[in-house]
PyMOL Python script that loads the backbone (N, CA, C, O; Angstrom):
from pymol import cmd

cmd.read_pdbstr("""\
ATOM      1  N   UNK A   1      80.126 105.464 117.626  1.00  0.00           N
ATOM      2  CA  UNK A   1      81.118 106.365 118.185  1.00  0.00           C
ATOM      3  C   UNK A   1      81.999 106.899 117.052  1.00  0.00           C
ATOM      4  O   UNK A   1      82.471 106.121 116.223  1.00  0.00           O
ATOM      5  N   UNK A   2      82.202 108.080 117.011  1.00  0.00           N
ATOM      6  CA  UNK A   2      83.115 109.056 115.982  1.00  0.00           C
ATOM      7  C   UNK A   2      84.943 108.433 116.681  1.00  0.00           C
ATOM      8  O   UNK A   2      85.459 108.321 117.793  1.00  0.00           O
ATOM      9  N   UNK A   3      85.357 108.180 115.245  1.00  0.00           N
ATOM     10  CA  UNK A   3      86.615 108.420 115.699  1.00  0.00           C
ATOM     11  C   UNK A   3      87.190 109.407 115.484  1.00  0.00           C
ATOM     12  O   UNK A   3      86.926 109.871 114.375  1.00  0.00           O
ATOM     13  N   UNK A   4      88.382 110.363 116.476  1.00  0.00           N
ATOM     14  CA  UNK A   4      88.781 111.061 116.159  1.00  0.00           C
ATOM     15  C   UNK A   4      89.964 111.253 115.258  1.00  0.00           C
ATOM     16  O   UNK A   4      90.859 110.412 115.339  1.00  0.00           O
ATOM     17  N   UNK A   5      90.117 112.435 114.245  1.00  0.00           N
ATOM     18  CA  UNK A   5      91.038 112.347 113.495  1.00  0.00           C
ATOM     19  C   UNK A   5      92.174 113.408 113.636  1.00  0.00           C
ATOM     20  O   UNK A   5      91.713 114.540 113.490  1.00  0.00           O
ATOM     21  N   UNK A   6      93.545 113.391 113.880  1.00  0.00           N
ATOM     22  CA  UNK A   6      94.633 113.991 114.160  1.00  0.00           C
ATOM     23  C   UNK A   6      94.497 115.007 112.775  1.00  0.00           C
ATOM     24  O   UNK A   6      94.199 114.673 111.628  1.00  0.00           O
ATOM     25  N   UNK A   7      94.820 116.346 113.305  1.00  0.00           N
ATOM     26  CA  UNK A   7      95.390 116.765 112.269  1.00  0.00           C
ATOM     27  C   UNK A   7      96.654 116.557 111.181  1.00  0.00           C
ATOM     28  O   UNK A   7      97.022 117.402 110.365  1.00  0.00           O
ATOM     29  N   UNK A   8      97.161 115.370 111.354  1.00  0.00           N
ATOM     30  CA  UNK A   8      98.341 115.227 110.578  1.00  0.00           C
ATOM     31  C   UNK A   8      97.375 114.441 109.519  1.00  0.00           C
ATOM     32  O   UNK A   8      97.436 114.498 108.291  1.00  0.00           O
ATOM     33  N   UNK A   9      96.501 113.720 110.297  1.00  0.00           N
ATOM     34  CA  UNK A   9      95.768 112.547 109.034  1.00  0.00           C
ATOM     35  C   UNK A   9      95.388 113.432 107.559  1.00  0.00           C
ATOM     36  O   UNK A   9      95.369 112.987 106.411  1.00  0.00           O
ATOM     37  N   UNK A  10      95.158 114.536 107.936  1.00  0.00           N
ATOM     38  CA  UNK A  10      94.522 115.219 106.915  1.00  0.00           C
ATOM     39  C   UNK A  10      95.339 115.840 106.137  1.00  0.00           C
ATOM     40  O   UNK A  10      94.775 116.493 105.258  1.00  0.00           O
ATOM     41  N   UNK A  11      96.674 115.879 106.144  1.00  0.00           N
ATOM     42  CA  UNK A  11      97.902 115.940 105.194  1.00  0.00           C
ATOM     43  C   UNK A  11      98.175 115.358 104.309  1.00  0.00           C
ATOM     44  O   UNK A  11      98.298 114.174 104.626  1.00  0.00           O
ATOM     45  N   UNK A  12      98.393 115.561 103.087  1.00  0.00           N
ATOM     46  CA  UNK A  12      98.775 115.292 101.385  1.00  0.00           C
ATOM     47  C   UNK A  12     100.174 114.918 102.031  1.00  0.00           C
ATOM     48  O   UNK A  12     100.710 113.884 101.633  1.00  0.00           O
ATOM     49  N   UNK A  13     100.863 115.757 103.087  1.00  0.00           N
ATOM     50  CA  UNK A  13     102.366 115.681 103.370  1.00  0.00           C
ATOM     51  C   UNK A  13     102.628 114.240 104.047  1.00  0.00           C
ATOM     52  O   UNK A  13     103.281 113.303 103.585  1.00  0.00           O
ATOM     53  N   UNK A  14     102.079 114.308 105.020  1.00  0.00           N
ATOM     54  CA  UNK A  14     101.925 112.772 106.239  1.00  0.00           C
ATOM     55  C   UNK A  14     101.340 111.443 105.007  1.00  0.00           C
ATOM     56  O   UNK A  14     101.876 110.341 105.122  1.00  0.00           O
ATOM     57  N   UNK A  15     100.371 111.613 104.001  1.00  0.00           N
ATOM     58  CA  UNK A  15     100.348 110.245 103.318  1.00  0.00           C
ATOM     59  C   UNK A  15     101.382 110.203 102.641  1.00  0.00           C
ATOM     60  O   UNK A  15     101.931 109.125 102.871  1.00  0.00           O
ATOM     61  N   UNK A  16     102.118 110.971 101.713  1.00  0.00           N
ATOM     62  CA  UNK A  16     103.000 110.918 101.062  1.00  0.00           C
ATOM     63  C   UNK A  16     104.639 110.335 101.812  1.00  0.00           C
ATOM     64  O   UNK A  16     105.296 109.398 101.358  1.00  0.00           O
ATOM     65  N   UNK A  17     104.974 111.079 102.893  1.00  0.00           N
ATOM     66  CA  UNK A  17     105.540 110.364 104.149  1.00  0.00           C
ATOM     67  C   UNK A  17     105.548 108.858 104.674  1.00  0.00           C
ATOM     68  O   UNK A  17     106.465 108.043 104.766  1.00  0.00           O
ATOM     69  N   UNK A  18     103.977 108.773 105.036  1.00  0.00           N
ATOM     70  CA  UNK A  18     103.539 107.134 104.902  1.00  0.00           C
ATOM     71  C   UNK A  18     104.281 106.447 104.051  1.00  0.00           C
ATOM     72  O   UNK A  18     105.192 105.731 104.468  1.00  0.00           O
ATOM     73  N   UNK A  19     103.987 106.571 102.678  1.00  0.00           N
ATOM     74  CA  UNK A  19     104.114 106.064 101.228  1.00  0.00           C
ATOM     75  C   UNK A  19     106.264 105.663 101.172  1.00  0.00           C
ATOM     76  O   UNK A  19     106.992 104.671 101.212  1.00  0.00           O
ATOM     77  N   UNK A  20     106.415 107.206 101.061  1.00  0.00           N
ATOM     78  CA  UNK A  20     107.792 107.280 101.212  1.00  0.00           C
ATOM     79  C   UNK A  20     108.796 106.014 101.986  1.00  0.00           C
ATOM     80  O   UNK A  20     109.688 105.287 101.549  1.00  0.00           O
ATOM     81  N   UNK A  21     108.051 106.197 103.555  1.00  0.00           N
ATOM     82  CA  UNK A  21     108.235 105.359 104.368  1.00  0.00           C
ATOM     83  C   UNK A  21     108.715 103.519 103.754  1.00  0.00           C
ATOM     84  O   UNK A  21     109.869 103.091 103.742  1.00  0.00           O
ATOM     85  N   UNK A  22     107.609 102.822 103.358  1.00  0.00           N
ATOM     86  CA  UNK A  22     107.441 102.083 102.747  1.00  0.00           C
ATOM     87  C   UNK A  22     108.277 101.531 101.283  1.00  0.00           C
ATOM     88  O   UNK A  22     108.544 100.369 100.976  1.00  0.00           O
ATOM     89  N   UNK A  23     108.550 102.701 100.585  1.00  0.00           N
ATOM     90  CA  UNK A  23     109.272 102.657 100.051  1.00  0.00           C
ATOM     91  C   UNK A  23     110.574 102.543 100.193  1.00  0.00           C
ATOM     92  O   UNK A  23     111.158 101.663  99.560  1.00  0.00           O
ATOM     93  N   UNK A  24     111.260 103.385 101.024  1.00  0.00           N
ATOM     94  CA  UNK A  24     112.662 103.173 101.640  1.00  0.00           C
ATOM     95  C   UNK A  24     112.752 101.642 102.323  1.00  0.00           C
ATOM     96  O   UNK A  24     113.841 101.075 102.224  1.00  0.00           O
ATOM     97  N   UNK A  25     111.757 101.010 102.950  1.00  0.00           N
ATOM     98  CA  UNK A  25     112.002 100.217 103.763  1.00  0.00           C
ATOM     99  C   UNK A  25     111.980  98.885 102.357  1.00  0.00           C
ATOM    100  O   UNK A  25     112.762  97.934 102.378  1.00  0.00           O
ATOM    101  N   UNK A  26     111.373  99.007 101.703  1.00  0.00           N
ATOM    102  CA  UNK A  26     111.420  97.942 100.065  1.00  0.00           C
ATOM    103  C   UNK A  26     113.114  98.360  99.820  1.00  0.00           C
ATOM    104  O   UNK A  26     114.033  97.550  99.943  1.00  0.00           O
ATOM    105  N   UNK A  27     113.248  99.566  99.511  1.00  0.00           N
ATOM    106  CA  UNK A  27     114.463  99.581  99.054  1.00  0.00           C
ATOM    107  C   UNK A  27     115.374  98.924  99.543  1.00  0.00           C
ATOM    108  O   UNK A  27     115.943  98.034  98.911  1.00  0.00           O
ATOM    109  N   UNK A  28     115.728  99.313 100.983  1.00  0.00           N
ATOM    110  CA  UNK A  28     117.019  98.642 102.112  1.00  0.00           C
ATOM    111  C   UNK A  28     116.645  97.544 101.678  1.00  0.00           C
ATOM    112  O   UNK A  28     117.779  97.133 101.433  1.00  0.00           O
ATOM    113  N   UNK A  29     115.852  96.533 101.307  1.00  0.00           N
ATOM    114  CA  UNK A  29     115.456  95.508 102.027  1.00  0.00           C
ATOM    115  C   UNK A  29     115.929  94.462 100.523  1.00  0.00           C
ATOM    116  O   UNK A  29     115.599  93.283 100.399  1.00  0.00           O
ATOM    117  N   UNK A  30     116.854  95.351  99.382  1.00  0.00           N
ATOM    118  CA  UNK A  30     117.372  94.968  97.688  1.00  0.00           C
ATOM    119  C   UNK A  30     119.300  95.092  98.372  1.00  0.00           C
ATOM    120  O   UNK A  30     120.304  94.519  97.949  1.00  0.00           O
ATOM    121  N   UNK A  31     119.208  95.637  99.012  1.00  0.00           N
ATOM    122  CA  UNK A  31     120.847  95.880  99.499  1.00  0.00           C
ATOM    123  C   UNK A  31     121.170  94.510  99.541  1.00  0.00           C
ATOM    124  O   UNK A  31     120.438  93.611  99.957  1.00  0.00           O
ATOM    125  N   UNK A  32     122.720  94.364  98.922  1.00  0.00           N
ATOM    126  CA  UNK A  32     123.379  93.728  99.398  1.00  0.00           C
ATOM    127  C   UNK A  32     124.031  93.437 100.917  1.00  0.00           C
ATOM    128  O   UNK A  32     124.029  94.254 101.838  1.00  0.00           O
ATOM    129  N   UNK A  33     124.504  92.291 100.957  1.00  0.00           N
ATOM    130  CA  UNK A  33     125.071  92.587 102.557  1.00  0.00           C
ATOM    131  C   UNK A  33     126.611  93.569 102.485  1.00  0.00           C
ATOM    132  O   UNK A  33     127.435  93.633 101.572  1.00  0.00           O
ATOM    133  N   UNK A  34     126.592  94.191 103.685  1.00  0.00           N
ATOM    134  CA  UNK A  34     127.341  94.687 103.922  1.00  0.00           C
ATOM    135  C   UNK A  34     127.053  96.135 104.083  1.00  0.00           C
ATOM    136  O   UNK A  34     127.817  96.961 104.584  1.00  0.00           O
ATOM    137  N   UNK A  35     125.764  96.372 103.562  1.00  0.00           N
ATOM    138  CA  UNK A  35     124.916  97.830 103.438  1.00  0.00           C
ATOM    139  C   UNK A  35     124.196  98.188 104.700  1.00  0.00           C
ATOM    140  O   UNK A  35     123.543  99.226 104.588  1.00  0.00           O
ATOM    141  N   UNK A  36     124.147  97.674 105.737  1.00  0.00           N
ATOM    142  CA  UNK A  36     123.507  97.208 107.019  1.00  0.00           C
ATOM    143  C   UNK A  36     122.962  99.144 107.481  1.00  0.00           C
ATOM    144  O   UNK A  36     121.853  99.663 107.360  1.00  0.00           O
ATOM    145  N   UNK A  37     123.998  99.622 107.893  1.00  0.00           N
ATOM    146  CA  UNK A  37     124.286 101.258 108.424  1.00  0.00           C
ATOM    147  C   UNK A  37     123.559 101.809 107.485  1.00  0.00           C
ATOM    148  O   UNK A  37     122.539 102.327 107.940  1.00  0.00           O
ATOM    149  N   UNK A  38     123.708 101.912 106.166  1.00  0.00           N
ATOM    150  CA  UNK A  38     123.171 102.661 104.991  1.00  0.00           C
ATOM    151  C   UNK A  38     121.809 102.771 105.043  1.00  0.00           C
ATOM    152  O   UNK A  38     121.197 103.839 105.005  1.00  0.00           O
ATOM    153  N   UNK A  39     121.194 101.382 105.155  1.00  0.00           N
ATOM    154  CA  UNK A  39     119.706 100.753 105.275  1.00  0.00           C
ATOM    155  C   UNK A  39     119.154 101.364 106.527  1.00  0.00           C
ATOM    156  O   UNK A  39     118.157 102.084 106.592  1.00  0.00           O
ATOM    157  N   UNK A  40     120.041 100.931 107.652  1.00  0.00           N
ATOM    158  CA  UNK A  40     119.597 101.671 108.669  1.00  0.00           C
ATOM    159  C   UNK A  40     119.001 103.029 108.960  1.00  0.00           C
ATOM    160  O   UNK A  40     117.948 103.347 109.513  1.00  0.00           O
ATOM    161  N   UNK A  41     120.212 103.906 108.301  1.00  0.00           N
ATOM    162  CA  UNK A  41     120.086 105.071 108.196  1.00  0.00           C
ATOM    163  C   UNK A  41     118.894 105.911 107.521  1.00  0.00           C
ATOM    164  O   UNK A  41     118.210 106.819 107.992  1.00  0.00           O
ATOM    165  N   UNK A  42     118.878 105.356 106.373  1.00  0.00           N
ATOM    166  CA  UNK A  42     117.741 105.686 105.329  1.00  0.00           C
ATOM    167  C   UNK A  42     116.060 105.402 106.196  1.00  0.00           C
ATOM    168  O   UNK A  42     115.065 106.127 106.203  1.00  0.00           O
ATOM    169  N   UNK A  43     116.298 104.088 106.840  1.00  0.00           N
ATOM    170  CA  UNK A  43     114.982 103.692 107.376  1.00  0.00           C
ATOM    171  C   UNK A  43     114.850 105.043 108.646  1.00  0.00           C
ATOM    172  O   UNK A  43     113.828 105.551 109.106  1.00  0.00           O
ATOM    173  N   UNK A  44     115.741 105.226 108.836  1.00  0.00           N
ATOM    174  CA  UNK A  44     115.529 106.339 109.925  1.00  0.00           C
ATOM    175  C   UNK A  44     115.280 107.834 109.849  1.00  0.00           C
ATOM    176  O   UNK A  44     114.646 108.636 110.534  1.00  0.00           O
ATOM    177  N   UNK A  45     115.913 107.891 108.916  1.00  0.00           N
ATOM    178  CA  UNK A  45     115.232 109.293 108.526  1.00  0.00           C
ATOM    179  C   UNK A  45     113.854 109.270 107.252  1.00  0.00           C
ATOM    180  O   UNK A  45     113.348 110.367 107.016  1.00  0.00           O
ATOM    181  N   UNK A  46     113.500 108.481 106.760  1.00  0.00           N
ATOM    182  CA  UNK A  46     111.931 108.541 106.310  1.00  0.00           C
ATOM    183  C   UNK A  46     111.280 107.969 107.861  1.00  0.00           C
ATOM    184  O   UNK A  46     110.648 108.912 108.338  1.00  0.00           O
ATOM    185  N   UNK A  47     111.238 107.054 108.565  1.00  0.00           N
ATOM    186  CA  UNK A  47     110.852 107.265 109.667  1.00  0.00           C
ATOM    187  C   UNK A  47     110.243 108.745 110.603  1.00  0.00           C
ATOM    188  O   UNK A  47     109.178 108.992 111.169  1.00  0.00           O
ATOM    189  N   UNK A  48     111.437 109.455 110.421  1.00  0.00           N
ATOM    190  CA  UNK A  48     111.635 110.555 111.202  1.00  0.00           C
ATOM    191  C   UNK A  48     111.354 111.525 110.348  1.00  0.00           C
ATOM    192  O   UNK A  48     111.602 112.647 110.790  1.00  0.00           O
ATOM    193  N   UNK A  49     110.761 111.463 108.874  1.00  0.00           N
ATOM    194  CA  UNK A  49     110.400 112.594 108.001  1.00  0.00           C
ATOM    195  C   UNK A  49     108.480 112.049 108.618  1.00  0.00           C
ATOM    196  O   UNK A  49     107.666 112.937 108.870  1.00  0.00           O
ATOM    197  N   UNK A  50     108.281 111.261 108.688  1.00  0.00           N
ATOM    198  CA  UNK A  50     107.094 110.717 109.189  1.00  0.00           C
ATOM    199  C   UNK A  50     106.608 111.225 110.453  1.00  0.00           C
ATOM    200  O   UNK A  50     105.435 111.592 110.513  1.00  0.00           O
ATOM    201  N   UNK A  51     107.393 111.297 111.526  1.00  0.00           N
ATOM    202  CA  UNK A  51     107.001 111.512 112.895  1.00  0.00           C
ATOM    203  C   UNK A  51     106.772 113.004 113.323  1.00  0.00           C
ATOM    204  O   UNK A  51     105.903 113.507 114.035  1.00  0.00           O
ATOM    205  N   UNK A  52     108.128 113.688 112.472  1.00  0.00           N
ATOM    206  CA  UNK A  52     108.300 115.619 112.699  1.00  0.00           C
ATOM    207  C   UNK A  52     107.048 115.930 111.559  1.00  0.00           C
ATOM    208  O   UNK A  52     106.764 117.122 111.440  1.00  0.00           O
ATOM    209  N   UNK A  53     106.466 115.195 110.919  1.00  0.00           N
ATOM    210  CA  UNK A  53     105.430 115.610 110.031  1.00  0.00           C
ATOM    211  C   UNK A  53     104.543 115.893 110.903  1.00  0.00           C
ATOM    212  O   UNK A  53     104.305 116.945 111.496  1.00  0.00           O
ATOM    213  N   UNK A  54     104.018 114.773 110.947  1.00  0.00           N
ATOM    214  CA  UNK A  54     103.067 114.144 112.299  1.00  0.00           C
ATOM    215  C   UNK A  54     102.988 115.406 113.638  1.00  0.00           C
ATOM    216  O   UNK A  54     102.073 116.111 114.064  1.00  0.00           O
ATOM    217  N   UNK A  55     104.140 115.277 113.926  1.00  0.00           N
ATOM    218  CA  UNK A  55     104.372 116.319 115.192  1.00  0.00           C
ATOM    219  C   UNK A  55     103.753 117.887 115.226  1.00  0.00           C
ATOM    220  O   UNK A  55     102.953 118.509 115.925  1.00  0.00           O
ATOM    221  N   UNK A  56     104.705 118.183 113.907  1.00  0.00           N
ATOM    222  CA  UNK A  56     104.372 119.522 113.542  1.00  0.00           C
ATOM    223  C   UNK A  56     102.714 119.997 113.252  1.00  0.00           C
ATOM    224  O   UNK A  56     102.194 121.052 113.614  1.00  0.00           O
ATOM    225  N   UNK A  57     102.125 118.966 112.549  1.00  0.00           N
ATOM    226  CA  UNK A  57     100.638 119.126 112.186  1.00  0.00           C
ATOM    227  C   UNK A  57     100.094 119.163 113.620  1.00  0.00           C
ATOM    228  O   UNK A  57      99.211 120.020 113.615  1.00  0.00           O
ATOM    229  N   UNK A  58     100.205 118.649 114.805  1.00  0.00           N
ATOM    230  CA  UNK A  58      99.662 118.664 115.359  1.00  0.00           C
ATOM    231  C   UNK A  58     100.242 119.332 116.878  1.00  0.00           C
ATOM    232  O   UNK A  58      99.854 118.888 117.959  1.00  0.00           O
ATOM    233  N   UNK A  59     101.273 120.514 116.745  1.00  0.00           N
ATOM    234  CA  UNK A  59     101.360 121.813 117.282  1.00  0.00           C
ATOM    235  C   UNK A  59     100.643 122.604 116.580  1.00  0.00           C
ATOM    236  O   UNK A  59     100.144 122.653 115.456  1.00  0.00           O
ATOM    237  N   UNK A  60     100.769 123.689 118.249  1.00  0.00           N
ATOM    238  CA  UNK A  60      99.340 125.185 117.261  1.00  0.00           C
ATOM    239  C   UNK A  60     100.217 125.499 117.509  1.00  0.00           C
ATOM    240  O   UNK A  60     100.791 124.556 116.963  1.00  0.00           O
ATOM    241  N   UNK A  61     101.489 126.411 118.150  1.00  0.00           N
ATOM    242  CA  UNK A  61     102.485 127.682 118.224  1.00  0.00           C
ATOM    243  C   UNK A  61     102.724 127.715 116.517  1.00  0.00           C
ATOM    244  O   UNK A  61     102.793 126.659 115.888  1.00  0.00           O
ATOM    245  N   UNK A  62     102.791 128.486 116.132  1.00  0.00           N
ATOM    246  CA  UNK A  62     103.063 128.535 114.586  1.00  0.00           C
ATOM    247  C   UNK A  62     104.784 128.034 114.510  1.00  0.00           C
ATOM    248  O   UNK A  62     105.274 127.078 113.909  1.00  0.00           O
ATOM    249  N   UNK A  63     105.546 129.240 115.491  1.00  0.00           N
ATOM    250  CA  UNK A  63     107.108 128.689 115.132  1.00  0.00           C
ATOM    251  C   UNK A  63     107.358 127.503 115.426  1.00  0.00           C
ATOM    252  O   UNK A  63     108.409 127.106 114.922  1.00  0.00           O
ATOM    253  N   UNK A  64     106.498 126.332 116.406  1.00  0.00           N
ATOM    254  CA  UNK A  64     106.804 125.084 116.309  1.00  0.00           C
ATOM    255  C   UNK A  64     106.675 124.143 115.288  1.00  0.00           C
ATOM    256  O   UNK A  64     107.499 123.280 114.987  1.00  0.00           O
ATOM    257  N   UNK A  65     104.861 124.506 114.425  1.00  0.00           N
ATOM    258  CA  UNK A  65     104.721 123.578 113.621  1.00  0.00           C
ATOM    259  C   UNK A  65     106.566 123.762 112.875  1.00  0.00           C
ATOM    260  O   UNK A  65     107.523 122.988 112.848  1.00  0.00           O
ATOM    261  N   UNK A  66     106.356 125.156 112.373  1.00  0.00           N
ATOM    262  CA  UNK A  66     107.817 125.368 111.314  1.00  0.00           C
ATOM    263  C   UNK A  66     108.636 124.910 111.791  1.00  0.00           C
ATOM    264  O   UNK A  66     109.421 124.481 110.944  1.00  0.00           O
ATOM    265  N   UNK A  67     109.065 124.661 113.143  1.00  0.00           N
ATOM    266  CA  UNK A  67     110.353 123.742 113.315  1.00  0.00           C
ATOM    267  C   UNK A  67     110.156 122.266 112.943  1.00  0.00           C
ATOM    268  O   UNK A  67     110.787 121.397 112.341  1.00  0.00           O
ATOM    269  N   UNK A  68     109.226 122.365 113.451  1.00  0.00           N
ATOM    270  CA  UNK A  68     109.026 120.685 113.251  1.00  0.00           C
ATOM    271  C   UNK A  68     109.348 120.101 111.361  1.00  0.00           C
ATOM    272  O   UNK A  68     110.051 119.253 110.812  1.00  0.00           O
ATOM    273  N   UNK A  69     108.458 121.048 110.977  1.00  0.00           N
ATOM    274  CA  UNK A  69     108.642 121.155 109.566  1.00  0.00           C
ATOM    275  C   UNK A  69     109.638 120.566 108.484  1.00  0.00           C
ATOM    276  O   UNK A  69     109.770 119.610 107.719  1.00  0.00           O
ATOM    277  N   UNK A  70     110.283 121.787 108.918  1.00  0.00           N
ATOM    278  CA  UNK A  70     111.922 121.931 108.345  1.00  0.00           C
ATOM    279  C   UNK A  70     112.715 120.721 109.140  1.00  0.00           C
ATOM    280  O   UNK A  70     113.890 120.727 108.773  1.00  0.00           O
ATOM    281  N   UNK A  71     112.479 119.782 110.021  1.00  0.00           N
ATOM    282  CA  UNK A  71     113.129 118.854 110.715  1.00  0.00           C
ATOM    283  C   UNK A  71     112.878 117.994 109.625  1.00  0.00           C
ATOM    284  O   UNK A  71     113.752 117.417 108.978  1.00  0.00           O
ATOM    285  N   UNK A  72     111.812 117.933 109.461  1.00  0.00           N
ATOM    286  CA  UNK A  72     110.593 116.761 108.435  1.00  0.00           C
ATOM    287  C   UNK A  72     111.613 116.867 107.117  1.00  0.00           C
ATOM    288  O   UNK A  72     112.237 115.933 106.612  1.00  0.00           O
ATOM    289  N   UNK A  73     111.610 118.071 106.761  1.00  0.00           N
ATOM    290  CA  UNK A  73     112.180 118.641 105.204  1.00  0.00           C
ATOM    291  C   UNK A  73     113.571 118.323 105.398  1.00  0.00           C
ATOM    292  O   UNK A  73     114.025 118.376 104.254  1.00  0.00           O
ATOM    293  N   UNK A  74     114.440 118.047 106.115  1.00  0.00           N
ATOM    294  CA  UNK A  74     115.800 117.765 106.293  1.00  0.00           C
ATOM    295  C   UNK A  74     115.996 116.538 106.256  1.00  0.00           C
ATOM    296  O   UNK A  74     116.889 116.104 105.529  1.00  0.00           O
ATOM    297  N   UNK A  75     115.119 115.578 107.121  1.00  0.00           N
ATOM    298  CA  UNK A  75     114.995 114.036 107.053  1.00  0.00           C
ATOM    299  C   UNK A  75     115.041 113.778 105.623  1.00  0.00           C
ATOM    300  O   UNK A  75     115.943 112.983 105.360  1.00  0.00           O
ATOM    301  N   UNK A  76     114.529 114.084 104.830  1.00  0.00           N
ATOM    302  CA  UNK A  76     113.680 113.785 103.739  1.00  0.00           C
ATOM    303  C   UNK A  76     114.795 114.016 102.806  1.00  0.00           C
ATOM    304  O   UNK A  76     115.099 113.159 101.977  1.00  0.00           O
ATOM    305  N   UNK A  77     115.460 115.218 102.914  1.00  0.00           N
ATOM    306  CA  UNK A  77     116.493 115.164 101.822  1.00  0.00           C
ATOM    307  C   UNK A  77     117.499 114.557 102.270  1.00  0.00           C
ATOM    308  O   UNK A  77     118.463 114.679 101.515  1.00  0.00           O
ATOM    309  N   UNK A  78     117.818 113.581 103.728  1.00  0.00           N
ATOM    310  CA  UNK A  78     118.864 113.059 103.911  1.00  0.00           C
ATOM    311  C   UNK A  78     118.829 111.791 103.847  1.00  0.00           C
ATOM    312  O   UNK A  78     119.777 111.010 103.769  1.00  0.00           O
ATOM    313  N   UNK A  79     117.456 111.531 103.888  1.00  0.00           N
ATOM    314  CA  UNK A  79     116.885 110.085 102.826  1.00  0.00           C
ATOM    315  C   UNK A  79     117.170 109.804 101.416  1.00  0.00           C
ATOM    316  O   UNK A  79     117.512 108.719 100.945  1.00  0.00           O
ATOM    317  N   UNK A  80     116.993 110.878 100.817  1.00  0.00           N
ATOM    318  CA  UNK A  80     117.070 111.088  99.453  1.00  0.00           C
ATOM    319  C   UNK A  80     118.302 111.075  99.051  1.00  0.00           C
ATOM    320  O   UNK A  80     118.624 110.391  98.080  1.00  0.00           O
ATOM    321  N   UNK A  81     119.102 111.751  99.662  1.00  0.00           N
ATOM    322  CA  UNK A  81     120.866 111.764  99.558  1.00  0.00           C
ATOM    323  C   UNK A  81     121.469 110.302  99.384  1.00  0.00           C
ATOM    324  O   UNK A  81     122.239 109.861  98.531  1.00  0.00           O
ATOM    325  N   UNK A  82     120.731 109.573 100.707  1.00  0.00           N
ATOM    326  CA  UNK A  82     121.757 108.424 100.909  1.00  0.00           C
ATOM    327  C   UNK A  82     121.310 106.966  99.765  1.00  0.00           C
ATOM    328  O   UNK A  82     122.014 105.994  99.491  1.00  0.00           O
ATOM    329  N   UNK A  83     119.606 107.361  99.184  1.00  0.00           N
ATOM    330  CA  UNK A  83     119.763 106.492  98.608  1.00  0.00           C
ATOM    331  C   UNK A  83     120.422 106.714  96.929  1.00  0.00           C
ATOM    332  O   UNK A  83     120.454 105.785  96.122  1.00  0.00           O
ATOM    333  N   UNK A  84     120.875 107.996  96.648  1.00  0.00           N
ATOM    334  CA  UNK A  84     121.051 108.508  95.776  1.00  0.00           C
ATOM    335  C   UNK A  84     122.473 108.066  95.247  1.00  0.00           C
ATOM    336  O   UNK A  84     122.816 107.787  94.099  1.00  0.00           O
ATOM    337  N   UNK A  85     123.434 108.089  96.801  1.00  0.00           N
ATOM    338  CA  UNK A  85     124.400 107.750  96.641  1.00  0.00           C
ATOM    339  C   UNK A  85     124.934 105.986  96.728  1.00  0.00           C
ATOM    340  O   UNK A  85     126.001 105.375  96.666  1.00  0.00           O
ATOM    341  N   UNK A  86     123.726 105.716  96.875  1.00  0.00           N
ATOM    342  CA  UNK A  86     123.872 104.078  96.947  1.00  0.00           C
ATOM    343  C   UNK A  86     123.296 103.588  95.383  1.00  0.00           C
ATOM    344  O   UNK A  86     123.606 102.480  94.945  1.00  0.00           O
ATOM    345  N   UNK A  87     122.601 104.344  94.759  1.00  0.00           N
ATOM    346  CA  UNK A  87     122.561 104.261  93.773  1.00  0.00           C
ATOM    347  C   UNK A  87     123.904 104.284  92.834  1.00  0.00           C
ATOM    348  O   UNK A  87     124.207 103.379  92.057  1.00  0.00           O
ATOM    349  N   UNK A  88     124.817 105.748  93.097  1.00  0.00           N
ATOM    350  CA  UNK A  88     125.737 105.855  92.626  1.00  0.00           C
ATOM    351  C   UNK A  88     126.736 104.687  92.583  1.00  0.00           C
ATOM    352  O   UNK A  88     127.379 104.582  91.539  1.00  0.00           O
ATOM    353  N   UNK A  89     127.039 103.495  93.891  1.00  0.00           N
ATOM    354  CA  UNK A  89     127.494 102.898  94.103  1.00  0.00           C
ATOM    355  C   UNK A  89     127.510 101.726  92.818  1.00  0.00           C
ATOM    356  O   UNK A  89     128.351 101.062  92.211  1.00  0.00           O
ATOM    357  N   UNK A  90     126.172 101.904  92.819  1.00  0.00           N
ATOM    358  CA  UNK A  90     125.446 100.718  91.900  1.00  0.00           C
ATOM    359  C   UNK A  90     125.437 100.899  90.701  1.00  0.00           C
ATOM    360  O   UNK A  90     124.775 100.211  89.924  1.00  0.00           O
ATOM    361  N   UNK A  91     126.222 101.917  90.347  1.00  0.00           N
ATOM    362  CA  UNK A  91     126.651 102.161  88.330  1.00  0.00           C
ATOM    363  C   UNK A  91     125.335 102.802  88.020  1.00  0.00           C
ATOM    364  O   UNK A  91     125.243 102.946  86.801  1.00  0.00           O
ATOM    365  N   UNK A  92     123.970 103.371  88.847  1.00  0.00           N
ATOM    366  CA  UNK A  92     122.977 103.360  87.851  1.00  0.00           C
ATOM    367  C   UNK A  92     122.893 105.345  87.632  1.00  0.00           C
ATOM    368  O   UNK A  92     122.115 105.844  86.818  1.00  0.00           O
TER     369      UNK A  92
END
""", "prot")
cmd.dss("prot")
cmd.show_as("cartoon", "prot")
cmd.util.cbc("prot")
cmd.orient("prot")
């Protein structure tokens, strides 16, 4: 029996997402206590850069995939933000 494969599987964007994913969740997981929200947060939007990926690949309306998209592309830099600034926290 063939399994079937989602169009998101076939995204450079969705493995990289995957990957990302994983990574954020290593990161939170170096926090000190008291970082609880921060960790949270971060896990949630690579999460959610993961899912609107996912989503979007697999709408046909064109203006949906693009919403979905740019949802994906917003997660992603608000992932990036927060660990950026927790970095900052951290003298590095």
């Amino acid at each position: 029996m063939t399994r079937y494969t989602f169009p998101h599987e076939r995204l450079d964007a969705f493995r990289l997402a995957r990957e990302a994913r994983k990574l954020a969740y290593a990161f939170t997981k170096t926090l000190p206590p008291g970082f609880a929200r921060e960790a949270a947060q971060i896990n949630d939007a690579a999460a959610s850069v993961l899912r609107n990926t996912a989503e979007g690949a697999n709408r046909f309306r064109p203006a949906e995939k693009v919403h979905k998209f740019e949802i994906a592309q917003g997660e992603a830099g608000e992932a990036a933000a927060a660990v950026e600034s927790l970095r900052d926290l951290r003298g590095r």
